[in-house]
N, C-alpha and C positions, 0 to 999 in steps of 0.2 A: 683353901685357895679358891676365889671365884671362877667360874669356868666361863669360856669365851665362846664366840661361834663369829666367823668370818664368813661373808655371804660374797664372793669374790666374781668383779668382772660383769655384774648383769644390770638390767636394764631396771633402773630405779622407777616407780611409781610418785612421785615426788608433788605433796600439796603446795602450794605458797598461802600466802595468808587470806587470798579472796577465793579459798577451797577448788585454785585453776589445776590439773594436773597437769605436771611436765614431765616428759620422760627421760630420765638420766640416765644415756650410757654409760657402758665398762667403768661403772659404780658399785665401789665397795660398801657394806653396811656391816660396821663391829657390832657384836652383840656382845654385852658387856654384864654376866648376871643375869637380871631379867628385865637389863634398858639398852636401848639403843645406847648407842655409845658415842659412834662418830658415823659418819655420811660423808665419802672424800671417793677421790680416786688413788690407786695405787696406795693404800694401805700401811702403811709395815705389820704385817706380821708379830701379833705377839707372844710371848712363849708359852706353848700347850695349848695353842688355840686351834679349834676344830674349824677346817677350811670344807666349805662347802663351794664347789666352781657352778658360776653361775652363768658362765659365758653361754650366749643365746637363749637364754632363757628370763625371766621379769619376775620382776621381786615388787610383789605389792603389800598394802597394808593388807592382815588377819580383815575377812566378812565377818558382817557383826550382820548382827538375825536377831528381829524386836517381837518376835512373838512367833512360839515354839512350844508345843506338846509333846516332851521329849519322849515320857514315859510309855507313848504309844505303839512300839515299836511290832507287837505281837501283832497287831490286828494291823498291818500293813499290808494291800492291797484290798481291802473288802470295800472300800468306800469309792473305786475309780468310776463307778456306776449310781452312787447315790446323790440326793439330795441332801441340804442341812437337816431336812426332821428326820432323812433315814440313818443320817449320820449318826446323832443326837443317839440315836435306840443302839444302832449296831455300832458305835464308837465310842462318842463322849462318854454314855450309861456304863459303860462295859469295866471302867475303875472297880465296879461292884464284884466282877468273878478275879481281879486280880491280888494275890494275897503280897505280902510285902517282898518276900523272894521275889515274884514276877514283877516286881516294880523296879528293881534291884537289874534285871536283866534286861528288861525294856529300857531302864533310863539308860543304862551304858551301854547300848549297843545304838541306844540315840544322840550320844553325846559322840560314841565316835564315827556313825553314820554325816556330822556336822563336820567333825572334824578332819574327816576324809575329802571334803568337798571344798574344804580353807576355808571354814568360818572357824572364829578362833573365838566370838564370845554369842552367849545363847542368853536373850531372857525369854526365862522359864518358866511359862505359866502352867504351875503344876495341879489341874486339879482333882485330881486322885486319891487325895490323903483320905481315908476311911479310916484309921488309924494311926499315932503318932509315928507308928514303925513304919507303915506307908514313907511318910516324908524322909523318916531317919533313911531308910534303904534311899532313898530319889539321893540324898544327899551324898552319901558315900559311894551312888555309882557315880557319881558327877566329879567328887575327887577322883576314884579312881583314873576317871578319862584323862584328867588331865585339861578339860575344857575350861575356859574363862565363863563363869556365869552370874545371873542373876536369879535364884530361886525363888520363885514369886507363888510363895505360898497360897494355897489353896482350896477350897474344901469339892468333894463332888458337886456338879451344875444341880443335878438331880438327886439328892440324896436319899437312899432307900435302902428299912429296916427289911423287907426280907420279898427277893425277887424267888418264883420258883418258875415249872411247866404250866400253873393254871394262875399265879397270882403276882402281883406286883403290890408292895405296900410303901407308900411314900414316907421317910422317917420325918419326927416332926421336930429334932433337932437338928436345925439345916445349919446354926452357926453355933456349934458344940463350945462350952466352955473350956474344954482340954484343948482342943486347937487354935485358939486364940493365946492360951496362956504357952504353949510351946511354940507358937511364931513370935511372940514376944522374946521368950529367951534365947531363941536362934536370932535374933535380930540385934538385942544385948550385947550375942556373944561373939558378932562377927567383926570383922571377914574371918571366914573359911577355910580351907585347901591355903593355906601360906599367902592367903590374899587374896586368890583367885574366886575364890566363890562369895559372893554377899545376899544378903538376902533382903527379898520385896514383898509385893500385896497384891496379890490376884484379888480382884471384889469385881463381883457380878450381879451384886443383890440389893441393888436399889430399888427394890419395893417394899424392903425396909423401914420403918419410921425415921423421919428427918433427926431424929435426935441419937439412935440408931447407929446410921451411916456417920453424921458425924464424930460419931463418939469413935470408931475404929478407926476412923483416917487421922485422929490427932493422938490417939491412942500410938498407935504404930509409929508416925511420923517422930514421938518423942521417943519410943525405942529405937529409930534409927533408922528404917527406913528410908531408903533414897529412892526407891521406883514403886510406883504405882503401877496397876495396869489391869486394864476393865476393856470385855468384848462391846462395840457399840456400832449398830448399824440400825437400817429400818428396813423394813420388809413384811409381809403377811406370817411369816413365823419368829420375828423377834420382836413384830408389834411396829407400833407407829409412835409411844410413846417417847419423850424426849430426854435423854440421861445428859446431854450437854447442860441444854436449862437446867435439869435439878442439878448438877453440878454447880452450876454455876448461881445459882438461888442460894445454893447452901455456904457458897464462898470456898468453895474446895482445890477448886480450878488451879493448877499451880504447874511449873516444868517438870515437877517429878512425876506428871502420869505420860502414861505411855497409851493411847486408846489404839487397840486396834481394830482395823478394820475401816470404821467412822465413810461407810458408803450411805447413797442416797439422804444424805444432810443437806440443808439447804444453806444457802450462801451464807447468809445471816450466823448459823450455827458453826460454820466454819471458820468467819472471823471470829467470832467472840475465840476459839479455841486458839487461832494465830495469836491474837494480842496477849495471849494468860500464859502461849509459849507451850503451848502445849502439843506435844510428838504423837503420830500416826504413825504406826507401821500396816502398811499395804502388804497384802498376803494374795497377786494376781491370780494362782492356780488352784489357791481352794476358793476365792470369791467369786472366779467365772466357775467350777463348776456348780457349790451351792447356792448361785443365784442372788448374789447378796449385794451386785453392783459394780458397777466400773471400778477399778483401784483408783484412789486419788492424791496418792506418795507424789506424784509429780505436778501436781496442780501447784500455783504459785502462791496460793495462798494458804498451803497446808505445809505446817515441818516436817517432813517425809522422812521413813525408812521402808524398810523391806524385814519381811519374815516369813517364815515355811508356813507357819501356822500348822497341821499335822505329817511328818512324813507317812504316816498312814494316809493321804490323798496323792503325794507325788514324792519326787526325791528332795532331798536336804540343800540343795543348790540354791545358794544366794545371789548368784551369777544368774541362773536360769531364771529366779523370779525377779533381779533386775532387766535382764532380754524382755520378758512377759509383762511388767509393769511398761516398758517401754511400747511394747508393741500395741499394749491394750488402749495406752494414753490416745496414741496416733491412731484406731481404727475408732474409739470414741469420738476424734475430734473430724477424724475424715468422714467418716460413715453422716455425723449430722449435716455436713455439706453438700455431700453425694445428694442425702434425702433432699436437697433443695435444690438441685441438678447445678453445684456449684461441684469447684473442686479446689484443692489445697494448693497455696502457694509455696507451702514450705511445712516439714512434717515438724511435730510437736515433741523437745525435747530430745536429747542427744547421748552419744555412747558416754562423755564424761556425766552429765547428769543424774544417769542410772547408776553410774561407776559410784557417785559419793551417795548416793541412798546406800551403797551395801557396804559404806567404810565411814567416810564423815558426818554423814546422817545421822548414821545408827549410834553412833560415838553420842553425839550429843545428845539423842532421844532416852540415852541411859544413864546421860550425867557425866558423861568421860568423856568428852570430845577433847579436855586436855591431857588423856592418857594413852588413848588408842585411837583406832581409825584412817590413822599417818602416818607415814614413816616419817620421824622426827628425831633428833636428838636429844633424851631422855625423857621420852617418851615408850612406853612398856614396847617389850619384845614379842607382839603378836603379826608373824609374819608371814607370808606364804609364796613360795617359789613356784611358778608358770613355766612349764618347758615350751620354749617357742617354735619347738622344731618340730615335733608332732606331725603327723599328715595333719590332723583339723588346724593346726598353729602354720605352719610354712605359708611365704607367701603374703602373710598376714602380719607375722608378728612384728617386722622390721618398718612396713609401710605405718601401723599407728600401734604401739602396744595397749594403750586401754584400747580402742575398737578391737584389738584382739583377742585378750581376756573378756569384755563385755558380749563381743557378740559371736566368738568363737570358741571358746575355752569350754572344756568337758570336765569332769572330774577327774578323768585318768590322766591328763594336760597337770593337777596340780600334781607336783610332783614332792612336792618338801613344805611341812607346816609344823611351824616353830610358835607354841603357846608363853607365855612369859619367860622365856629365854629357854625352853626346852623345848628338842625334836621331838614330836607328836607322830611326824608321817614322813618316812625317808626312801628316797627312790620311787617314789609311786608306791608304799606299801605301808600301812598302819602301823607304828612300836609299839608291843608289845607292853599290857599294861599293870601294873601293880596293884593285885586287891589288898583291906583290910586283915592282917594277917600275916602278909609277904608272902601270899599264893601271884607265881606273874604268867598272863595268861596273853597266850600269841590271840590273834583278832580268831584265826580258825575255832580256838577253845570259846572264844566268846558267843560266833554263833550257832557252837552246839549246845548251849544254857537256854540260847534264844529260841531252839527251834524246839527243845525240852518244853520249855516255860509255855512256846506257843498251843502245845498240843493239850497240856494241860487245863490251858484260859479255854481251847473251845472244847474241851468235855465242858467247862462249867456253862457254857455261852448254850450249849446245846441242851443244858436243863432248865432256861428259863423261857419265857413265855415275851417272846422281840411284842408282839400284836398288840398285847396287854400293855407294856413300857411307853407303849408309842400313842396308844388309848390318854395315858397318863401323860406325856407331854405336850397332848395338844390342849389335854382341859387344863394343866395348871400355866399353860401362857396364853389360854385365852386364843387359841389358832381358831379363824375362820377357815374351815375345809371348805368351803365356798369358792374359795380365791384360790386353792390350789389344783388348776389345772393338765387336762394330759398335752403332752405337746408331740407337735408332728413334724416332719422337716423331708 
């Protein structure tokens, strides 16, 4: 027998076809399986359907989050104070002390750190595999969760044969023949988790020979690959040269990539990527602290979403990096007016605007804008219930409900997060999740694996040599220390 879920009485999140939102009161949404069903008022009731009352409270579409390093969980908090090259040594490098167990406990306490927060789909740019069991564990904690994802396979940024206290050695297998051949047959063999998980292409290494890079992006694309997705920005530590151009030299350029980041480009680089249809995900709180440029999800000329990019820099809130995309847009576009002793007529971009970067955006940035993203009818059951009554919600929620989830809503506000027709988070509290085996593990048990696994990674963290790593990332990208100054305030 299919099982139902009745979402009764609350205030719908509703697209129409020009992505306007409207807000639909003491609106019912059947869930039927794992599709929307029907979108009506006053319901009937079907038999053994699970009623959830949604009265004062808003029901919008499942966050979707376009770029995401899930696996990072351990090393959460050490980065709130660094820069991208400090990062790079104390975070990115750090896959090297994680064995496939700590991949395993990082990925699922990052999968349901997202899913706590109502994002219901993650692409996953994983790049930690050091081993095929690396990926296998990422995979199985992602089932586990229960999250909707895209696992965007991956190899380490930096890969290296053997770090210790006095030595750092760079491996010179950076794109291993065993990992190319086991992304192929996770790619063969998907989807995943009952549908939910499929798999992508994390590529970060175009300095590759052209014939190279081509050969992996047609390679992939004819196992099945639907997302792409490659880091791209300019700056003094990722270089000045152009991955757009060769992109687009090479004829690559297609809607299945997903670039994230794509700050400091110039106008010129921007169009060619609009016209090819190609998605940005903006990641505003790790790109104002690493330095890496305005967000530009909301520029008009760019396809915009939103992503955490590491929750080892902040929290997993898709809501809070659309608040922070919006705010950074409007202090970018006031601040250059200020400097000319003008001032704004009107600020730049709106609560619904930021609202469809973290739902309609993200949908299409990953190929699904006609599955998720919306509450629609039969369209997937990725949904998330807003208490509007909340001290932060009162007040607010009835006068506009998106300016209320955009620019009010906390985590503890989401109250109920429904993954393809199943409860994920009920009452403000994580469900309890099913590992490989039928071990089911309340969130409590989960973060004491977490706090195990952490203690673990820094005995290994504390037997290598950060100095020497960091030696080594600036000579193999070519960093001018010239240009990296102290700054004062």
């Amino acid at each position: 027998m299919t099982s139902s879920i009745l979402l009764q009485g609350g205030t719908v999140l509703y697209h129409d076809d020009e992505d306007y939102v409207t807000a639909l009161s003491d609106t019912d949404v059947l869930v039927t399986g794992n599709l929307i069903a029907k979108i009506a008022t006053g319901i009937e009731v079907p038999q053994g359907t699970t009623i959830i009352d949604c009265k004062g409270k808003i029901v919008s579409p499942g966050f979707i989050d376009t770029h995401h390093h899930l696996w990072q969980t351990q090393l959460k908090g050490r980065h709130m104070d660094e820069t991208l090259l400090d990062y790079m040594v104390a975070g990115n490098m750090q896959s090297y002390n994680f064995t496939p167990e700590d991949m395993f406990w990082g990925q699922l306490a990052g999968c349901l750190e997202a899913i706590d927060a109502g994002t219901t789909y993650v692409l996953d740019h994983s790049h930690g595999n050091y081993t095929p069991e690396h990926a296998t564990q990422c995979l199985s904690a992602t089932t586990a969760s229960g999250l909707r994802s895209t696992y965007a396979y991956a190899t380490p940024s930096v890969p290296l044969t053997s770090w210790t206290v006095s030595t750092v050695v760079p491996s010179s297998d950076i794109l291993s023949s065993w990992s190319l051949d086991q992304l192929e047959s996770l790619a063969k063999s998907q989807p995943h988790a009952n549908g939910r998980l499929t798999i992508g292409l994390g590529f970060d290494l175009y300095f590759l020979p052209q014939e190279v890079v081509i050969g992996i992006f047609e390679r992939f694309r004819r196992a099945g690959v639907k997302v792409i997705t490659s880091h791209v920005a300019k700056n003094p530590v990722f270089g000045k040269a152009s991955t757009v151009e060769l992109l687009d030299s090479y004829g690559l350029l297609g809607p299945d990539i997903v670039l994230s980041h794509a700050t400091n480009l110039t106008f010129a680089e921007h169009a060619v990527l609009h016209a090819a249809k190609v998605h940005v995900s903006s990641t505003p709180s790790s790109e104002a602290q690493t330095a890496l440029g305005w967000p530009v999800a909301l520029r008009s000329d760019v396809h915009g979403s939103l992503g955490v990019d590491s929750h080892a820099f902040c929290g997993s809130s898709i809501l809070s990096e659309a608040r922070a995309a919006l705010l950074l847009a409007r202090q970018e576009t006031n601040a250059a007016l200020l400097d000319k002793g003008e001032f704004p007529q009107k600020l730049v971009g709106g609560a619904r605007e930021a609202f469809n970067l973290a739902t309609v955006g993200g949908a299409r940035a990953v190929g699904m804008g006609d599955k998720i993203g919306r509450i629609r009818e039969g369209y997937l059951a990725d949904l998330v219930v807003v208490d509007g009554r909340t001290p932060g919600m009162a007040g607010v929620s009835s006068w506009d409900p998106v300016v209320a989830v955009v620019g009010h809503s906390g985590v503890r506000d989401v109250e109920t997060v429904i993954v393809d027709g199943v409860v994920r988070k009920r009452g403000g509290k994580l469900v309890g999740v099913e590992l490989e085996g039928g071990e089911r593990l309340e969130w409590e048990g989960v973060a004491e694996k977490v706090e195990r696994s952490r203690e673990e990674v820094q005995r290994r963290i504390e037997g290598v040599n950060l100095e020497k790593a960091r030696e080594l990332v600036v000579g193999m990208w070519h960093v001018d220390e010239s240009k990296i100054k102290a700054v004062e305030y």
